[in-house]
C-alpha positions as a Markdown table, in Angstrom:
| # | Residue | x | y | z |
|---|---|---|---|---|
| 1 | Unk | 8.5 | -37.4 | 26.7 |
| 2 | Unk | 11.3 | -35.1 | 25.7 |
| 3 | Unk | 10.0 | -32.5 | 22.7 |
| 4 | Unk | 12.4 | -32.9 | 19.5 |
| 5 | Unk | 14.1 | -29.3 | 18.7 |
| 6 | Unk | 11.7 | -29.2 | 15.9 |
| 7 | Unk | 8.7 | -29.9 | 17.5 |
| 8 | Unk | 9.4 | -27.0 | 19.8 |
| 9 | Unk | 10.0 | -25.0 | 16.5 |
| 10 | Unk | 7.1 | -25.7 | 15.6 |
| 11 | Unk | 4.7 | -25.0 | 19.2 |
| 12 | Unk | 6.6 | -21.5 | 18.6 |
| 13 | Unk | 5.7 | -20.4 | 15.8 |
| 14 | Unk | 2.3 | -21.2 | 16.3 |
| 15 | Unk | 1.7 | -19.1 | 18.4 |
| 16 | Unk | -0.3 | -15.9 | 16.4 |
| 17 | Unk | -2.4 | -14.6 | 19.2 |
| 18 | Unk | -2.6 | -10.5 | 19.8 |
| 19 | Unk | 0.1 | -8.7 | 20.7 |
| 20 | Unk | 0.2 | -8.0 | 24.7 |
| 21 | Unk | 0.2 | -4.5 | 26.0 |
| 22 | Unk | 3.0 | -2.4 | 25.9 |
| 23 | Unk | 2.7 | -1.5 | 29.3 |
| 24 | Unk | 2.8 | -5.7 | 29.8 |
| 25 | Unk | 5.8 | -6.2 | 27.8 |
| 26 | Unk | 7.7 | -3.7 | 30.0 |
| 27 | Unk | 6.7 | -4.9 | 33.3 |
| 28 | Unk | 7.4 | -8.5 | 32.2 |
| 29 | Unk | 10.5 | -7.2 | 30.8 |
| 30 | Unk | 11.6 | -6.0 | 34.5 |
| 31 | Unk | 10.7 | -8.8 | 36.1 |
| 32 | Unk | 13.0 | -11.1 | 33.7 |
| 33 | Unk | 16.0 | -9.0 | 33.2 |
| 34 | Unk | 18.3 | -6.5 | 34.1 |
| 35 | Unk | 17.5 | -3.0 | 32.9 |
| 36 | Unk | 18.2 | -2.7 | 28.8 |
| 37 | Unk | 21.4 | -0.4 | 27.6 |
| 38 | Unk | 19.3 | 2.1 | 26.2 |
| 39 | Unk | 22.3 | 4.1 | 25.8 |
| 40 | Unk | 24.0 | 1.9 | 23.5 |
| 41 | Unk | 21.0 | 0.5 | 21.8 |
| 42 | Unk | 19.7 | 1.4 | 17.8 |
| 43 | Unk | 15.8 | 0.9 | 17.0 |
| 44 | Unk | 15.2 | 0.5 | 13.5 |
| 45 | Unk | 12.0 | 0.5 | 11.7 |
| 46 | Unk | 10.8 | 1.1 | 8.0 |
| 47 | Unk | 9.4 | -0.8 | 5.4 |
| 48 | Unk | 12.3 | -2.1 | 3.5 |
| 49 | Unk | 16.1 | -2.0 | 3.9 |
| 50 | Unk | 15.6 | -2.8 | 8.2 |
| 51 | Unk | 17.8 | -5.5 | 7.8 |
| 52 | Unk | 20.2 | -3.9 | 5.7 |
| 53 | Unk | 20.8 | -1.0 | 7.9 |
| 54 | Unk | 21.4 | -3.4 | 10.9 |
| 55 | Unk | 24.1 | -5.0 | 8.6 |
| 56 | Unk | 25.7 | -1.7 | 7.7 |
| 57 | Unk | 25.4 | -0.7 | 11.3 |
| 58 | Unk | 27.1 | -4.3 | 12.4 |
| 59 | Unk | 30.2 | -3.3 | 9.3 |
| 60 | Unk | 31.0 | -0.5 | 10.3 |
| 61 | Unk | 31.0 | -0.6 | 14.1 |
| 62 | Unk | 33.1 | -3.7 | 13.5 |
| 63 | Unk | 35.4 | -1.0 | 11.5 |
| 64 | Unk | 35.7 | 0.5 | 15.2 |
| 65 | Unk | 36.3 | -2.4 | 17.0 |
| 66 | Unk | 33.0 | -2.5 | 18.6 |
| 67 | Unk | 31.1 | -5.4 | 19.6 |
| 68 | Unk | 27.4 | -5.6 | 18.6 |
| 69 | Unk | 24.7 | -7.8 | 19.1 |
| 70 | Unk | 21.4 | -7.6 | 16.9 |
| 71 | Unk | 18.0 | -8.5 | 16.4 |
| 72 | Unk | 16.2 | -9.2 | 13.4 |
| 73 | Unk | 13.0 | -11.0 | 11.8 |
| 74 | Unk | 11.9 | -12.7 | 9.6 |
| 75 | Unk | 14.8 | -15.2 | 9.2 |
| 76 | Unk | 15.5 | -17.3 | 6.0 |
| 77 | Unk | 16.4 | -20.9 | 6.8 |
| 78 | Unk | 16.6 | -21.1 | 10.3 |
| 79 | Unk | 15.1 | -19.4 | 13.5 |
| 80 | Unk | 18.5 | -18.6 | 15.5 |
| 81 | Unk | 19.7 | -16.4 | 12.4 |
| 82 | Unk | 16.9 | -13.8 | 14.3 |
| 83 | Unk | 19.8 | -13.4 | 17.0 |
| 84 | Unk | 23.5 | -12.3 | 15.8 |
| 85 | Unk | 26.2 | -11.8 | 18.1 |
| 86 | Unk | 29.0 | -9.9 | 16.1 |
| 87 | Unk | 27.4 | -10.0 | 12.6 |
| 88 | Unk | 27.0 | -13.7 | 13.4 |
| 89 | Unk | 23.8 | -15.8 | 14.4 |
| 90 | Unk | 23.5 | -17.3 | 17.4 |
| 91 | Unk | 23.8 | -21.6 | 17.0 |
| 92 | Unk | 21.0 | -23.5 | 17.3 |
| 93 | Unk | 21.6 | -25.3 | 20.4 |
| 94 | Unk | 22.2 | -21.9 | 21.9 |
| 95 | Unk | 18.7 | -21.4 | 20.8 |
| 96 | Unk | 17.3 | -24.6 | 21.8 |
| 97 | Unk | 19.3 | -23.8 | 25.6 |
| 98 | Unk | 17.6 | -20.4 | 25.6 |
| 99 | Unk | 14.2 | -21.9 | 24.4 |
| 100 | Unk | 14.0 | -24.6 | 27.4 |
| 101 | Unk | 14.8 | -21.8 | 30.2 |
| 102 | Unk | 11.9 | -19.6 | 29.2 |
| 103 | Unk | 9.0 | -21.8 | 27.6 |
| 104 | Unk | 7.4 | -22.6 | 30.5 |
| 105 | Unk | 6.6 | -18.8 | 30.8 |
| 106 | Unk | 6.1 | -18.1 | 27.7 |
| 107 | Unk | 3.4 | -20.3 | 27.6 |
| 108 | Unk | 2.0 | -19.4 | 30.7 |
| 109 | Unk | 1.5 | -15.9 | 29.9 |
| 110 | Unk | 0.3 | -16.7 | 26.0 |
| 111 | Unk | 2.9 | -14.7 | 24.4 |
| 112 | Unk | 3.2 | -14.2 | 21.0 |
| 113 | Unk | 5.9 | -15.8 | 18.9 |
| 114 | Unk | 7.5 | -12.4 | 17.8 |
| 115 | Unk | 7.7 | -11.6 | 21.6 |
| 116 | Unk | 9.2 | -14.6 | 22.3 |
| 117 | Unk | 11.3 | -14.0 | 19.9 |
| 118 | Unk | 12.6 | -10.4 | 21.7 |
| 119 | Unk | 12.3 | -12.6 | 25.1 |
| 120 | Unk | 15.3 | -14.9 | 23.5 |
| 121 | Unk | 17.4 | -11.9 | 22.4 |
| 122 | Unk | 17.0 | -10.0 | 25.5 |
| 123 | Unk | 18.9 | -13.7 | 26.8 |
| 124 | Unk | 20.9 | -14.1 | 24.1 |
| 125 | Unk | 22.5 | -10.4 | 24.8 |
| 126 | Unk | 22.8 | -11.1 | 27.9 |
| 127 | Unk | 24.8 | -14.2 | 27.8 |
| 128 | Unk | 27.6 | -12.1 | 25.1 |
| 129 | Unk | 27.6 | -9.3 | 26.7 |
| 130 | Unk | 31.1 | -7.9 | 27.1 |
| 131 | Unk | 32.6 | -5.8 | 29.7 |
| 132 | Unk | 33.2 | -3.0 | 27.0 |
| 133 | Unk | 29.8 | -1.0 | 25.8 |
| 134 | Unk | 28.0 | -3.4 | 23.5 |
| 135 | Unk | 26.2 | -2.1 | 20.8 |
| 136 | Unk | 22.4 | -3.6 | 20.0 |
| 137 | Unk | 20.6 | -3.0 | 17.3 |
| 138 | Unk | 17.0 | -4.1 | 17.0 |
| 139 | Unk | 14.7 | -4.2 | 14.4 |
| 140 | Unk | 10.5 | -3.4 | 14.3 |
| 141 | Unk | 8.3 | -6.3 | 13.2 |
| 142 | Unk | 5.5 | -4.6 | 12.4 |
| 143 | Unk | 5.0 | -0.9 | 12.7 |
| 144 | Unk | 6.4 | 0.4 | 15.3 |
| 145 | Unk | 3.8 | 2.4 | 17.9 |
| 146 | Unk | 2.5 | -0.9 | 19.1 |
| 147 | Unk | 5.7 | -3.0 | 18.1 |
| 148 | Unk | 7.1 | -5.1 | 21.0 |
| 149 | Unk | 10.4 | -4.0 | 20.3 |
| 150 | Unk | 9.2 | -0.5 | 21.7 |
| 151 | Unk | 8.3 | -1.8 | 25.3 |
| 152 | Unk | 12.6 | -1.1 | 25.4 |
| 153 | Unk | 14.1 | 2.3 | 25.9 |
| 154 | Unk | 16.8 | 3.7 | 23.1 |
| 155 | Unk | 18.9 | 6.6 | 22.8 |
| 156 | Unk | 18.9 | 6.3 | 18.7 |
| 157 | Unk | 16.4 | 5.2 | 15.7 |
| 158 | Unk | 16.7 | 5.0 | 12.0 |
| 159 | Unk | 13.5 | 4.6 | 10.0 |
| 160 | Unk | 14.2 | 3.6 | 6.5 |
| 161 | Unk | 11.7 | 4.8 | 3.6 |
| 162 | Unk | 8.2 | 3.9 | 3.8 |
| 163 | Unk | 6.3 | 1.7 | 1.3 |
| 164 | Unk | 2.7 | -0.4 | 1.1 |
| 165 | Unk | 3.2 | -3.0 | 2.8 |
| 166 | Unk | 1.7 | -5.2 | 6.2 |
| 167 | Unk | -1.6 | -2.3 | 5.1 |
| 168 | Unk | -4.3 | -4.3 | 6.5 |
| 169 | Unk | -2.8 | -3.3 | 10.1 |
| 170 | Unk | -0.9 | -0.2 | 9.5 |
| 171 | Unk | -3.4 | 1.5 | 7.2 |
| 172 | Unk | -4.0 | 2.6 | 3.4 |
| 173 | Unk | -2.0 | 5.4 | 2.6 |
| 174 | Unk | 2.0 | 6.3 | 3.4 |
| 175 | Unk | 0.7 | 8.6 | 6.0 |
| 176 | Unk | -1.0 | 6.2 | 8.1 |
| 177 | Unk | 1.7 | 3.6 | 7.7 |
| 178 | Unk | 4.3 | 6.5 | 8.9 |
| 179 | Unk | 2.4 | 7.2 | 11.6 |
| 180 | Unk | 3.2 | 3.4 | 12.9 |
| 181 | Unk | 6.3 | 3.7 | 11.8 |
| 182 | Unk | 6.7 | 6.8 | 13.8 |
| 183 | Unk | 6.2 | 4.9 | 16.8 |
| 184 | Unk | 9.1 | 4.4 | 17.2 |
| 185 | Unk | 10.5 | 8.3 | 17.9 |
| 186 | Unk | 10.6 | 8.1 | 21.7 |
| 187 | Unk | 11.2 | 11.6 | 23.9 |
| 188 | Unk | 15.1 | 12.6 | 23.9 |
| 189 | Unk | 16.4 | 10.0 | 20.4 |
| 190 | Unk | 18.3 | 10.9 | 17.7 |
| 191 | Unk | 16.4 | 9.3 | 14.5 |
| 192 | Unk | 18.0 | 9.3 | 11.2 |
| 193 | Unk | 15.8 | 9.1 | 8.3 |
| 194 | Unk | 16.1 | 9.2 | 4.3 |
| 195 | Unk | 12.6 | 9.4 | 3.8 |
| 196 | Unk | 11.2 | 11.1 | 0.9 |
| 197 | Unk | 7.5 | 11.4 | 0.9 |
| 198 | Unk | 6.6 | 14.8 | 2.2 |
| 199 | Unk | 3.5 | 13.4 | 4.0 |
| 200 | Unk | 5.9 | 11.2 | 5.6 |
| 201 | Unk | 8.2 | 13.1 | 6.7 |
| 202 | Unk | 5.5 | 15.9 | 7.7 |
| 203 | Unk | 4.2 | 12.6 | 10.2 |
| 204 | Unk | 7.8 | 12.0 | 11.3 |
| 205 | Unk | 8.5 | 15.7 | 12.3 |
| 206 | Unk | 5.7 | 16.5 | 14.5 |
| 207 | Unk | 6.3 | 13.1 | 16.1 |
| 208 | Unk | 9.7 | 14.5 | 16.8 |
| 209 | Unk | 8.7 | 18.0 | 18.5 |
| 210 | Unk | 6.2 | 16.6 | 20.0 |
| 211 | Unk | 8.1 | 14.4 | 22.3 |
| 212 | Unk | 11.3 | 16.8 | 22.0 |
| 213 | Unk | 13.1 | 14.2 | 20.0 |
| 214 | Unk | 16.0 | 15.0 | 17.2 |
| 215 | Unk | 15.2 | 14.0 | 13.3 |
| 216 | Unk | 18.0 | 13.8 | 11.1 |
| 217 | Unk | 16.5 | 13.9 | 7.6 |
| 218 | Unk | 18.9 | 13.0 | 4.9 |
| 219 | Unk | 18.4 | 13.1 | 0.7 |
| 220 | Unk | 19.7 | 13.1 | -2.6 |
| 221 | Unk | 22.0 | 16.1 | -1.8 |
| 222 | Unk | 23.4 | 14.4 | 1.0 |
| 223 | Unk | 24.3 | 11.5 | -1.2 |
| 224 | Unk | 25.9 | 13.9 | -3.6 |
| 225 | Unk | 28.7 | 14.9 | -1.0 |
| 226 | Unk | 30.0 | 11.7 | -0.2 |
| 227 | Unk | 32.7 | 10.4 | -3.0 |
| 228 | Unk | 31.8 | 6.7 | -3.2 |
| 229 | Unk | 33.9 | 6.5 | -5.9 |
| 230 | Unk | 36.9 | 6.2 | -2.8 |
| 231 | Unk | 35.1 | 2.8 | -1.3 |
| 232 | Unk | 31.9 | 1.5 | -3.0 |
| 233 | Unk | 31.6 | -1.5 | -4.4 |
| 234 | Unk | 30.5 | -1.9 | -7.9 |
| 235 | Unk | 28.5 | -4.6 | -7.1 |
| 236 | Unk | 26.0 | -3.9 | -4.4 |
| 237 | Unk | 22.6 | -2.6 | -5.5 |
| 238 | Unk | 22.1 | 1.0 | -6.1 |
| 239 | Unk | 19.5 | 1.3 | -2.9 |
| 240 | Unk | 22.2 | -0.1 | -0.8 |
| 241 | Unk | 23.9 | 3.5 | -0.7 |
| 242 | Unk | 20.9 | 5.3 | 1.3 |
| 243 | Unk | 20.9 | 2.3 | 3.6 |
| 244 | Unk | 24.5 | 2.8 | 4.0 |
| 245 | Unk | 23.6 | 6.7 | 4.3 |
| 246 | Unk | 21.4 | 6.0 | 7.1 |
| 247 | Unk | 24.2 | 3.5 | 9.4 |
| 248 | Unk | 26.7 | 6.0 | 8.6 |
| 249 | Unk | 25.4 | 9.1 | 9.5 |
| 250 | Unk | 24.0 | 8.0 | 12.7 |
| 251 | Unk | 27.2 | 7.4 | 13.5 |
| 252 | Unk | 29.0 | 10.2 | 12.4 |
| 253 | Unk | 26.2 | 11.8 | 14.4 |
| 254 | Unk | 26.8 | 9.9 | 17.5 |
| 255 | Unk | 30.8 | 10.9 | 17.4 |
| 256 | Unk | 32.8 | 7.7 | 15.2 |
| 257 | Unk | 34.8 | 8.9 | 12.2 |
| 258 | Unk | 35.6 | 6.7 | 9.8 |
| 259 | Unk | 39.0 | 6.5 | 7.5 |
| 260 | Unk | 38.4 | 5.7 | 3.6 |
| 261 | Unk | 40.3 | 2.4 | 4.5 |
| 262 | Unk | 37.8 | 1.3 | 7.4 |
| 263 | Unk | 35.0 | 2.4 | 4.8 |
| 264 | Unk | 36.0 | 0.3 | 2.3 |
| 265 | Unk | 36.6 | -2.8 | 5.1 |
| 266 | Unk | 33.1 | -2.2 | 6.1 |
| 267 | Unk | 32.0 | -2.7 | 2.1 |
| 268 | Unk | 33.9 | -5.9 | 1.9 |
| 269 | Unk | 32.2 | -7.2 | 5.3 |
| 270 | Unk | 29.1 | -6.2 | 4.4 |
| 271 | Unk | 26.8 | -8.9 | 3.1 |
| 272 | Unk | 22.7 | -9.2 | 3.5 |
| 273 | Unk | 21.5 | -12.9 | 2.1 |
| 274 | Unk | 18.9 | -13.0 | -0.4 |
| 275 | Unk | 19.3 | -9.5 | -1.2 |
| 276 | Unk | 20.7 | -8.8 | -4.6 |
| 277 | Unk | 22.1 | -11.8 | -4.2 |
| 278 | Unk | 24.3 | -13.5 | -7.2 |
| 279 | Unk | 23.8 | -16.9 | -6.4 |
| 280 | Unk | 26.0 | -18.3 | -9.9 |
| 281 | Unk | 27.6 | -15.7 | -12.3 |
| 282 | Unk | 27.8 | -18.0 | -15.4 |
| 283 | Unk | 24.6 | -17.7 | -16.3 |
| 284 | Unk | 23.8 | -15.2 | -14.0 |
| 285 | Unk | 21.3 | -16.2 | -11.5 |
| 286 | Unk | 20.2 | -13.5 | -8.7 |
| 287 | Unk | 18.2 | -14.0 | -5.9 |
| 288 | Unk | 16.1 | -10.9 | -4.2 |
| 289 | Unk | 13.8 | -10.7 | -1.6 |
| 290 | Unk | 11.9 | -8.4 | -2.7 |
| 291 | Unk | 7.9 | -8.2 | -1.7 |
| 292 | Unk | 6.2 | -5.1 | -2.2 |
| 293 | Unk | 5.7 | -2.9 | -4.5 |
| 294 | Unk | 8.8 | -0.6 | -3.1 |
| 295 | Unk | 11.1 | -3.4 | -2.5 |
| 296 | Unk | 10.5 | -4.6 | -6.2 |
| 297 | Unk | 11.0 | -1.0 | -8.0 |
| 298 | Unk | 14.4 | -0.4 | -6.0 |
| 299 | Unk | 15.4 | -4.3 | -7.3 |
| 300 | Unk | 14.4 | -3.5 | -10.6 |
| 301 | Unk | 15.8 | -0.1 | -10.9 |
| 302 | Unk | 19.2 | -1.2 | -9.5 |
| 303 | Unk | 19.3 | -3.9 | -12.2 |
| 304 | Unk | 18.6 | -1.5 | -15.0 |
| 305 | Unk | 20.9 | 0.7 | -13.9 |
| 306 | Unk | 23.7 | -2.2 | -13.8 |
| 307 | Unk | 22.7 | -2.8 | -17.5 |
| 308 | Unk | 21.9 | -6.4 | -16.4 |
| 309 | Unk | 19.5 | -8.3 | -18.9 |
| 310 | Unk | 17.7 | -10.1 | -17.6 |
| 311 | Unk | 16.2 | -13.3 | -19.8 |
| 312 | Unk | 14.0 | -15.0 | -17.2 |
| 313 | Unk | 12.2 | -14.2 | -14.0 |
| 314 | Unk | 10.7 | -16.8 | -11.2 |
| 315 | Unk | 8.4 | -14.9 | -8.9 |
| 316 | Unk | 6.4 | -16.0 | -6.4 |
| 317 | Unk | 4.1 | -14.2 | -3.6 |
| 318 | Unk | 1.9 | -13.9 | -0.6 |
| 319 | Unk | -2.4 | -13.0 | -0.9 |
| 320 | Unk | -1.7 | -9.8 | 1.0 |
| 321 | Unk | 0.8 | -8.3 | -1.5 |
| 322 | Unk | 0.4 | -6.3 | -4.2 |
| 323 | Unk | 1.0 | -8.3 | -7.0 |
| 324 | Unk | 0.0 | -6.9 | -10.0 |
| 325 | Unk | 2.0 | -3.6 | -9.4 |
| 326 | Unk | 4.4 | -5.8 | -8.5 |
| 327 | Unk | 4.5 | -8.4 | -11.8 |
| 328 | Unk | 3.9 | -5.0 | -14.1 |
| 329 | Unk | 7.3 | -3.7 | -13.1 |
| 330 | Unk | 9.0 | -6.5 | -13.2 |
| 331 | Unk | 8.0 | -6.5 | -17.1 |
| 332 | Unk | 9.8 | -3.8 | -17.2 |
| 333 | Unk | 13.1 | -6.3 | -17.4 |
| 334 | Unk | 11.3 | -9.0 | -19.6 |
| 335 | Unk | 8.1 | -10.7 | -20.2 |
| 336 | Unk | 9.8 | -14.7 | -19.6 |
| 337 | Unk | 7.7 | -14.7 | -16.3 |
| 338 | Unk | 7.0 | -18.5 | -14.0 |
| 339 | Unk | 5.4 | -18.6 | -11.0 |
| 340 | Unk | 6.3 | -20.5 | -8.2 |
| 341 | Unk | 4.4 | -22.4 | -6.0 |
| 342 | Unk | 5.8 | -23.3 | -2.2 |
| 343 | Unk | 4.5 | -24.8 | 1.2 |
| 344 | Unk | 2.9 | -21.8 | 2.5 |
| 345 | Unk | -0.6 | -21.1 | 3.7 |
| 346 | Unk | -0.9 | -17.3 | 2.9 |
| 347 | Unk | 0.4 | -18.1 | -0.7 |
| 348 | Unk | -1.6 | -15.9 | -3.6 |
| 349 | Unk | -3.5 | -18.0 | -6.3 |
| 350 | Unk | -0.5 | -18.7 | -8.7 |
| 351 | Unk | -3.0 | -20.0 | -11.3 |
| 352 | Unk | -5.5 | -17.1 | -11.2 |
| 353 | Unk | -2.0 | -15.1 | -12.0 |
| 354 | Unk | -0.7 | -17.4 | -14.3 |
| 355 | Unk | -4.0 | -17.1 | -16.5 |
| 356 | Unk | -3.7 | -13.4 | -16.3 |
| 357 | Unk | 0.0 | -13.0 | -17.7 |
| 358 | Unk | -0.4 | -16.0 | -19.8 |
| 359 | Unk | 2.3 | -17.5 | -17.8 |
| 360 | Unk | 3.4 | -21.0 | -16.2 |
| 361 | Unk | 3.4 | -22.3 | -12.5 |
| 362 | Unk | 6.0 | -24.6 | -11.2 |
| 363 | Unk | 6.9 | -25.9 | -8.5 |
| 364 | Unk | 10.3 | -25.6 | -6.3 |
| 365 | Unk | 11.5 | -28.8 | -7.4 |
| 366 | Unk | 10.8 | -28.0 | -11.0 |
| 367 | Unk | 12.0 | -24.5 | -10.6 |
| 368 | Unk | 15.5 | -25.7 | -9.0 |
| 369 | Unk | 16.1 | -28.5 | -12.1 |
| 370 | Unk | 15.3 | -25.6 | -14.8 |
| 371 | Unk | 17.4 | -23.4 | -13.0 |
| 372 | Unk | 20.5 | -25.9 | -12.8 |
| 373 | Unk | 20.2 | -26.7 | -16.6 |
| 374 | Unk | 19.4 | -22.9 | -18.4 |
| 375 | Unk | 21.8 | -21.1 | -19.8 |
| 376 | Unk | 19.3 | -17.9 | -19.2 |
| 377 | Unk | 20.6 | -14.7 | -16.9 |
| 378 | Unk | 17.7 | -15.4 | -14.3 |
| 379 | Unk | 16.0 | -13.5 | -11.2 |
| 380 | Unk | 14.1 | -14.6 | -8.8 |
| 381 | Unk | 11.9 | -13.0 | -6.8 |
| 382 | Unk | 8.9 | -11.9 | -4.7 |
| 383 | Unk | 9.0 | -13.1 | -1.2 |
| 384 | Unk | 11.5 | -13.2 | 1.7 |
| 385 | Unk | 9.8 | -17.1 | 2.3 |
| 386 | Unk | 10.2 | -18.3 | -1.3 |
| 387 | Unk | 14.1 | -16.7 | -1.1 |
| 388 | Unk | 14.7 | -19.0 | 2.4 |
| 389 | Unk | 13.8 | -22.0 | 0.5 |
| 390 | Unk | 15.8 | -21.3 | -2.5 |
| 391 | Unk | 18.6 | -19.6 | -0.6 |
| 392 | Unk | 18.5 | -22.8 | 1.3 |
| 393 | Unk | 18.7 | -25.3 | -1.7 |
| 394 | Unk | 21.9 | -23.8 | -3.5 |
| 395 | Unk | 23.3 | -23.8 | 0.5 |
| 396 | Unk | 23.4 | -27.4 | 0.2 |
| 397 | Unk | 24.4 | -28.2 | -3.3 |
């Protein structure tokens, strides 16, 4: 009997077993496809802002007439956005087409559902790719040493700034989580970095000479020389601009120059869901994905800086977050606080946490009638899973 294109959703991702080998990945990798473009291909790792730098990479090679094809995780609503062709996810029959060719194997072999996941863009690419050089971008998972996405060859890297997060496999401190991160800095890249932490960066650097790599470090002062004033848009986030930093000076570094009119084309294409979202502007309602401690002070900070008041925040999160650095700053904006409670197995204890800050839990259905009926400016907040679901709901009103 025929599987339903849920149910094989759903055999997927099940599948949590250990990662395979690196040495695995790349011999299965040569026995299943032709050799990767290494030459035209961007590895991305960090803690936040990934996603945003493949977006600002997709903008503004777009702004060149370039094709690209990208890889990212987690998704929001559906599996397929994982694979974008063009700034565009791939449909979900394409998926489903992709998914019956390989299963077989990837059962076979007991592969993980992240490297199936890089299995179905390595097809996916495949299928679009043009006769002109195709750019691909492809973001970590987790870390970056041991990633699957490192069993492939590149010629460039970006690794946005490092925060706490995913610490119970890369370690306790910014060090030890760089030097996973770091992973990624193979012999001969260019990696572009706006890193701040000096033990950080002091990990990133010997990473590079010792493999004879390039690092591109870029700061505040680097910031200060562009005039955004020409081609920002008011609107995005404050933390979008070293994201954008990163995209951009890769490449400027790998030889594109860009006009102030294709700049400010790339800021009106760019768009990231769930990330500083406005979801309704009368009352203002905001939807961030924000999940660690990093993610939340670069939300908040951006909001204060906006002058945005906010009246009301709904905030939910996982067991292995930091939450109470994370609910602390978030008083920072106001002490209306709800938590919200959503299918999920790895979901904190909402009431231990709602006894603490003397605060209520709802749940999604209750959250999406109080947020149809306030008149309250409102964020919410906390997790990329809790922003799918609510993303998803104001999709389909």
């Amino acid at each position: 009997m025929s599987k339903t294109l849920n149910e094989k959703l759903t055999e997927m991702e099940a599948c949590k077993f250990h990662n395979h080998d690196l040495t695995v990945l790349k011999q299965w990798d040569k026995e299943d496809f032709v050799p990767f473009d290494g030459q035209h291909a961007i590895h991305v790792a960090g803690t936040n802002g990934k996603g945003s730098v493949i977006t600002w990479l997709e903008v503004l090679f777009k702004a060149q007439a370039c094709q690209t094809r990208s890889f990212i995780s987690p998704h929001l609503i559906r599996h397929n956005e994982r694979f974008r062709i063009n700034g565009q996810a791939i449909t979900m029959q394409e998926w489903e087409t992709i998914y019956d060719a390989f299963c077989d194997r990837f059962f076979a072999r007991r592969m993980t559902m992240f490297e199936m996941d890089l299995w179905m863009a390595r097809q996916a690419f495949i299928h679009h790719q043009t006769s002109d050089p195709t750019w691909t971008m492809i973001e970590t998972g987790l870390g970056g040493s041991q990633d699957a996405t490192t069993a492939l060859d590149y010629k460039y890297g970006i690794i946005t700034q490092i925060g706490f997060d995913h610490m119970a496999f890369l370690g306790s401190t910014k060090a030890e989580i760089a030097q996973a991160k770091a992973g990624i800095i193979q012999p001969g890249m260019l990696v572009v970095t706006f890193e701040k932490d000096p033990d950080c960066l002091a990990v990133f650097q010997q990473r590079a000479r010792s493999v004879h790599a390039k690092l591109k470090i870029l700061n505040d002062s680097d910031l200060a020389q562009v005039d955004f004033s020409e081609f920002w848009n008011l609107h995005l986030p404050a933390y979008q601009k070293e994201n954008f930093m990163c995209a951009y000076t890769l490449l400027n570094e790998i030889g594109y120059s860009f006009s102030c009119d294709q700049l400010k084309q790339a800021i009106q294409d760019f768009f990231w869901p769930a990330r500083f979202q406005v979801l309704r502007q009368d009352p203002y309602l905001v939807l961030d994905g924000a999940h660690n401690p990093d993610g939340i002070e670069a939300l908040v900070s951006s909001l204060m800086q906006s002058h945005t008041k906010i009246d009301q925040i709904y905030f939910s999160v996982l067991a292995d977050k930091q939450a109470h650095v994370m609910i602390r700053r978030l008083q920072d904006l106001t002490n209306n606080l709800h938590f919200v409670s959503f299918e999920s197995e790895r979901l904190a204890d909402l009431d231990q946490l709602a006894q603490e800050y003397n605060a209520p839990v709802v749940e999604l259905d209750t959250l999406f009638q109080e947020l149809a009926t306030t008149s309250k400016t409102t964020l919410v907040c906390g997790s990329l899973y809790f922003a799918g679901y609510v993303l998803e709901h104001f999709l389909k009103l």
